[in-house]
N, C-alpha and C positions, 0 to 999 in steps of 0.2 A: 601111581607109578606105572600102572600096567600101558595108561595112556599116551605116557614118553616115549615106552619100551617099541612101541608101536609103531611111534610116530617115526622115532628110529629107527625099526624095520623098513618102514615105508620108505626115507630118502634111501639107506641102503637098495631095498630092490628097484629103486628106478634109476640108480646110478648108471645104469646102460642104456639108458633113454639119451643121456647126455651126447653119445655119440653121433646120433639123428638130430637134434632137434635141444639146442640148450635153453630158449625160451621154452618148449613145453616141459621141459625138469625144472624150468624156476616156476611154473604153473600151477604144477602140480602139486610141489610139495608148499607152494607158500599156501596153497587152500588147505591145503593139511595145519600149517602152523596158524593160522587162521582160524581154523575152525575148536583147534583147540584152546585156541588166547578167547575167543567171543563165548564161546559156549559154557565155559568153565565156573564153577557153582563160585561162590562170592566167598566161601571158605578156605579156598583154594589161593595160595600166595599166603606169605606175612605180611605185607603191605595192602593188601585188597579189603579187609574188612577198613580199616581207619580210611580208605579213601574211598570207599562203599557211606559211611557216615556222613564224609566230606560232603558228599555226594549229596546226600538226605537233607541234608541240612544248607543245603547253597541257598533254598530261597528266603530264609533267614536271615541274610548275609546283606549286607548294602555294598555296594562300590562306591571307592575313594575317589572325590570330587576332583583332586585335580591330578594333573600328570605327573607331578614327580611322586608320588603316592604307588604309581603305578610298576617303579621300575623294584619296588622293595615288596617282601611277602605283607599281605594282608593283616594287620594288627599281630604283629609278629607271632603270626601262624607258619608251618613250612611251607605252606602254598604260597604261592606265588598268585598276584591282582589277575594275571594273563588265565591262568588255570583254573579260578574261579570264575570269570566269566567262560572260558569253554564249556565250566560242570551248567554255569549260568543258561546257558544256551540250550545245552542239552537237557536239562531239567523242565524248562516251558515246551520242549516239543511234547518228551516223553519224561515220567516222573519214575519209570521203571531203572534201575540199576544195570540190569542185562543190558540195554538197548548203549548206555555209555560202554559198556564193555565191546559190545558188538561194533561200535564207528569209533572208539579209538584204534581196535582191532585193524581196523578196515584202513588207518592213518597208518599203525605202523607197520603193514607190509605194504 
C-alpha cells in the first residue's frame, strides 16, 4: 500500500511540471507506473499468481493446428490461442516470470 501511496505522491508533486513541459510529466510518472507494474513480486495482484502458472506451464502446451482454432480460448481455458503464444514467446527467450512482467509492462505504457 505504502507503494501506491507513493506513487500518488509522486504524480501529485510533479503536477507543476505540467506547466513547462506535458511530455516530461507523462515521462516521468509513466517510469514511476512502470517501474511499479515490472518490479512487483508475483504475489502481488489476484490474478498474477494463475497467470504466473499460466506462464510456467506454456511450454507444455501445443498450438492448434489450424486457424479457426485460433480465434476461440485454448481447449476451453480463459486464455486466449494469441496470449499463449505471446507467454510462448516469452518463455523460450527467458523462462523467468519477472522478465514476462517486465515487457508486458514495457507494452502497456
Amino acid at each position: 500500500m505504502g507503494v501506491y501511496l507513493a506513487l500518488f505522491l509522486i504524480i501529485i508533486m510533479t503536477y507543476p511540471v505540467i506547466k513547462y513541459n506535458k511530455n516530461l510529466y507523462l515521462i516521468i510518472n509513466s517510469i514511476c507506473i512502470f517501474i511499479v507494474m515490472a518490479l512487483r513480486n508475483s504475489s502481488v495482484g489476484a490474478d498474477t499468481i494463475p497467470y504466473k502458472n499460466f506462464f510456467e506451464s506454456t511450454n507444455l502446451q501445443n498450438l492448434p493446428s489450424n486457424f479457426i482454432n485460433w480465434l476461440a480460448p485454448l481447449h476451453s481455458q480463459r486464455f486466449e490461442t494469441g496470449f499463449m503464444l505471446y507467454n510462448k514467446i516469452l518463455y523460450s527467450i527467458n523462462p523467468n516470470f519477472q522478465y514476462e512482467l517486465i515487457i508486458t509492462s514495457f507494452n502497456m505504457n
